[in-house]
C-alpha beads as a LAMMPS data file, in Angstrom:
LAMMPS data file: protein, C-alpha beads

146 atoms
145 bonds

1 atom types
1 bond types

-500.0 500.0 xlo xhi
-500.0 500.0 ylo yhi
-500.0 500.0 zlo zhi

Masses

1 110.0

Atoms # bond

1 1 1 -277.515 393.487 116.891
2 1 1 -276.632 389.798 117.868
3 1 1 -275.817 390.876 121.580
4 1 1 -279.405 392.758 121.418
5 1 1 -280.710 389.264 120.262
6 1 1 -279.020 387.120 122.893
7 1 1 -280.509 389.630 125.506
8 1 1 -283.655 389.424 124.172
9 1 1 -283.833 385.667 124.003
10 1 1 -282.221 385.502 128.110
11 1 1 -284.995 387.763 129.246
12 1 1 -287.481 386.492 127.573
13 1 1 -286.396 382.239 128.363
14 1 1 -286.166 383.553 132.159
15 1 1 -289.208 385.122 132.297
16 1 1 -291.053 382.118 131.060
17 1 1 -289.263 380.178 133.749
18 1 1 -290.455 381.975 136.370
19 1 1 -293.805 382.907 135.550
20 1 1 -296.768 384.298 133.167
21 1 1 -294.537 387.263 133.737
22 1 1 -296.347 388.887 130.641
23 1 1 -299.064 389.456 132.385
24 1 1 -297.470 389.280 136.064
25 1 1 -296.835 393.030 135.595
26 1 1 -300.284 394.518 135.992
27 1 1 -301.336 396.531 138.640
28 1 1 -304.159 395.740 140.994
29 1 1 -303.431 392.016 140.519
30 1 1 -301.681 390.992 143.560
31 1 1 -299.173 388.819 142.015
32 1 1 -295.803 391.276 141.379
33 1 1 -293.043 390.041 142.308
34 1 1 -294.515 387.056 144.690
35 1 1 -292.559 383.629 144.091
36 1 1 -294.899 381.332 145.909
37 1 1 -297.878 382.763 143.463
38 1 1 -296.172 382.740 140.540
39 1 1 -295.027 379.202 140.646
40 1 1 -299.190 378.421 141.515
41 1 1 -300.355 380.227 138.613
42 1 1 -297.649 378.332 136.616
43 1 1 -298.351 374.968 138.282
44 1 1 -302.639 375.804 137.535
45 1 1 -301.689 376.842 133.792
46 1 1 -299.923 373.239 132.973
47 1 1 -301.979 371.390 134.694
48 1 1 -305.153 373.541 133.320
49 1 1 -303.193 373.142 129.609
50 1 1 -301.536 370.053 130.014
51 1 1 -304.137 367.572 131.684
52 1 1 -301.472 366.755 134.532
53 1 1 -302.552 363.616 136.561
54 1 1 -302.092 364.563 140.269
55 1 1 -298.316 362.733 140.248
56 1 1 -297.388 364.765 137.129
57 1 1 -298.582 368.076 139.183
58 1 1 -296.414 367.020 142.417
59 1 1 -293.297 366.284 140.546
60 1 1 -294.000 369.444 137.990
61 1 1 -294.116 371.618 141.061
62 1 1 -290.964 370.228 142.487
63 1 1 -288.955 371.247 139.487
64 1 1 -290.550 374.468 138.474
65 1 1 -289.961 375.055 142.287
66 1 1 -286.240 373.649 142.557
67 1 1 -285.539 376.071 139.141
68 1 1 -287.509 379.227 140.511
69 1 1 -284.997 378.699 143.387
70 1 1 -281.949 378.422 141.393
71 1 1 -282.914 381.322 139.195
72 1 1 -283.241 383.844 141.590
73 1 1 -279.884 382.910 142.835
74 1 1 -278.331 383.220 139.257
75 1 1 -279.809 386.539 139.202
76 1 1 -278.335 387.532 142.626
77 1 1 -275.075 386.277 141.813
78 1 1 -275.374 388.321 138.041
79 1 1 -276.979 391.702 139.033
80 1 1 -279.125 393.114 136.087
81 1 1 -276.650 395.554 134.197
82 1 1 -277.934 399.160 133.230
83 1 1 -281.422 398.771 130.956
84 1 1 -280.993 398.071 127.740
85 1 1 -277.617 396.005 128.238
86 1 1 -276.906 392.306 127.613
87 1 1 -276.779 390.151 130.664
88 1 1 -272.599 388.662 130.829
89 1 1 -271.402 385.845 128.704
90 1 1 -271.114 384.200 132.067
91 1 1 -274.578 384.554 133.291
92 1 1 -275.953 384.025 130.019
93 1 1 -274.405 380.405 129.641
94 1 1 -275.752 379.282 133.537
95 1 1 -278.910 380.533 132.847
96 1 1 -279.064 378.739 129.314
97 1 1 -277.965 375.433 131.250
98 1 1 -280.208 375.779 133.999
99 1 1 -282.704 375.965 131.406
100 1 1 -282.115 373.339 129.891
101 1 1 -281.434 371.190 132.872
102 1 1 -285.349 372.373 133.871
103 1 1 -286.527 370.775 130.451
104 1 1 -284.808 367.768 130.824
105 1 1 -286.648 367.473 134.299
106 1 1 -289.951 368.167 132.653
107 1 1 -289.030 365.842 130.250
108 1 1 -288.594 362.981 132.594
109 1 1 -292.338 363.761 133.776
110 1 1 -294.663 364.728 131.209
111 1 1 -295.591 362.397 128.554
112 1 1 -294.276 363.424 125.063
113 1 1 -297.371 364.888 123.836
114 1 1 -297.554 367.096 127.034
115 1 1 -294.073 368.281 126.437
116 1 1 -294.819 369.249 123.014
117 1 1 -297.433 371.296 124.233
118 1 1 -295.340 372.851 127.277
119 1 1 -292.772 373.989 124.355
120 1 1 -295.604 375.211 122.378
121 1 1 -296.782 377.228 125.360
122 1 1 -293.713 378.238 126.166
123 1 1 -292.637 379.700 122.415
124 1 1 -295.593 380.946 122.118
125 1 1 -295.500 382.972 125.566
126 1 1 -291.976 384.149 124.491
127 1 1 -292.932 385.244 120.942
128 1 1 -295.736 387.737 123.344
129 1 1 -292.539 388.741 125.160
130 1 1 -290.541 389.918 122.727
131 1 1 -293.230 391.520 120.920
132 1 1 -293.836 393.687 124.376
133 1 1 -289.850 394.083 124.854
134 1 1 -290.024 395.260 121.305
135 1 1 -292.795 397.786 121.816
136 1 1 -291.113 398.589 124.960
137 1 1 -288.170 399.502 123.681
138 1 1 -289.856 401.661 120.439
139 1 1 -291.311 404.063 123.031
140 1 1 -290.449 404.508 126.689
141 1 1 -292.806 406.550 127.209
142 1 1 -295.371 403.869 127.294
143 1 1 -296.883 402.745 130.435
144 1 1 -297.767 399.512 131.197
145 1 1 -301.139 400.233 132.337
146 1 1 -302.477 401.556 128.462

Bonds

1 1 1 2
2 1 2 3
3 1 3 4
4 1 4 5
5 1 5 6
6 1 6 7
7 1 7 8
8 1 8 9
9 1 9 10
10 1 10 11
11 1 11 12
12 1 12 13
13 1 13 14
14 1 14 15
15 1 15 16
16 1 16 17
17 1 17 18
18 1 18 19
19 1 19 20
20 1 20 21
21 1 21 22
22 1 22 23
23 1 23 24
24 1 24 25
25 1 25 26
26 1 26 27
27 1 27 28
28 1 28 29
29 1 29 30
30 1 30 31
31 1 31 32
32 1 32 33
33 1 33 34
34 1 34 35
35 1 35 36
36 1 36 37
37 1 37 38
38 1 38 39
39 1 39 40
40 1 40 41
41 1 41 42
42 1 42 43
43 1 43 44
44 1 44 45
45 1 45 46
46 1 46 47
47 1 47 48
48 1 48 49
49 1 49 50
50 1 50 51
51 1 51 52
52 1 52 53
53 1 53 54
54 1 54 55
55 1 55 56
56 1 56 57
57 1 57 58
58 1 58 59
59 1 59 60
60 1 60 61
61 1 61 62
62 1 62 63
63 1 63 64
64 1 64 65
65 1 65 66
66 1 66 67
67 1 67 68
68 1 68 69
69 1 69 70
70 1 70 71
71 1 71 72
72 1 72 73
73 1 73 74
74 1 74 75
75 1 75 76
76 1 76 77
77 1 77 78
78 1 78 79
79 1 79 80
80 1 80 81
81 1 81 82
82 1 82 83
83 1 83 84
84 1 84 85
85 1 85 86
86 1 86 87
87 1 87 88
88 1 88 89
89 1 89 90
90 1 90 91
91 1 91 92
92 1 92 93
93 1 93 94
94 1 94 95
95 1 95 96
96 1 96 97
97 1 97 98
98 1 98 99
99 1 99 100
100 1 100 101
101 1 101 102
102 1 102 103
103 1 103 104
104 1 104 105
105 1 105 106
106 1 106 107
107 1 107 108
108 1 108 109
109 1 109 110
110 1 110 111
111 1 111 112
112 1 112 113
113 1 113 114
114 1 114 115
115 1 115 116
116 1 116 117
117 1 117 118
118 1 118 119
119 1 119 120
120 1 120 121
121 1 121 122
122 1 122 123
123 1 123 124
124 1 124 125
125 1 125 126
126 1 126 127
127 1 127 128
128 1 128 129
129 1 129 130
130 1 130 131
131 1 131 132
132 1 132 133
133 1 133 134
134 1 134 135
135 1 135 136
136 1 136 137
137 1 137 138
138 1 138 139
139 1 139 140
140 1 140 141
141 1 141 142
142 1 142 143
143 1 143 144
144 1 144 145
145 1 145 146
């Protein structure tokens, strides 16, 4: 149960990283799986959410940038395992300090109301992403399109 928890929270902290991957997924969107959009529609959302003066958005796009970057390499070096199985110890840890490296970044940027809000965003997004994982996971059968 705790390695199922540990997975869930990787996935789900990754995901949030990289984009609004909860909604990312639907067809006839034009966004799967496209870097350069995702990190746009991430950039829009904070600065939409956050009020980002036009310095905060540069340097905001930087580091979601520089962390995309690094991400996708932790997740070529760590291939995902079979579905349903915890990411390694190993890639677990880098991606939990890589994380946490990003927020520090962030941290250094926004002001420290607008990082409040970023973690509320960002809980909140991951809360909707465990509850899909979850539902996922109760009945394969389900498409994503219903």
């Amino acid at each position: 149960m705790n390695i199922r928890k540990q997975m869930i929270a990787a996935v789900t902290a990754t995901a949030l990283f990289l984009s609004t991957a909860a909604f990312a997924q639907r067809p006839g969107h034009g966004r799967k799986g496209d870097p350069a959009k995702m990190l746009d529609r991430q950039v829009t959302m904070m600065k939409e959410h956050l009020k980002l003066a036009p310095d905060q958005e540069t340097k905001v796009r930087g580091i979601l940038q520089e962390n995309q970057t690094k991400m996708r390499a932790l997740m070529e070096k760590y291939p995902r395992p079979e579905r349903g199985q915890a990411p390694s110890e190993e890639a677990r840890a880098e991606m939990k300090q890589l994380r946490e490296q990003t927020k520090q970044n962030l941290a250094n940027v926004l002001t420290a109301d607008q990082l409040t809000q970023w973690e509320q965003m960002r809980d909140k997004r991951g809360k909707h992403m465990r509850e899909r994982f979850r539902g996922q996971k109760q009945d394969p059968n389900k498409t994503q399109n219903q």
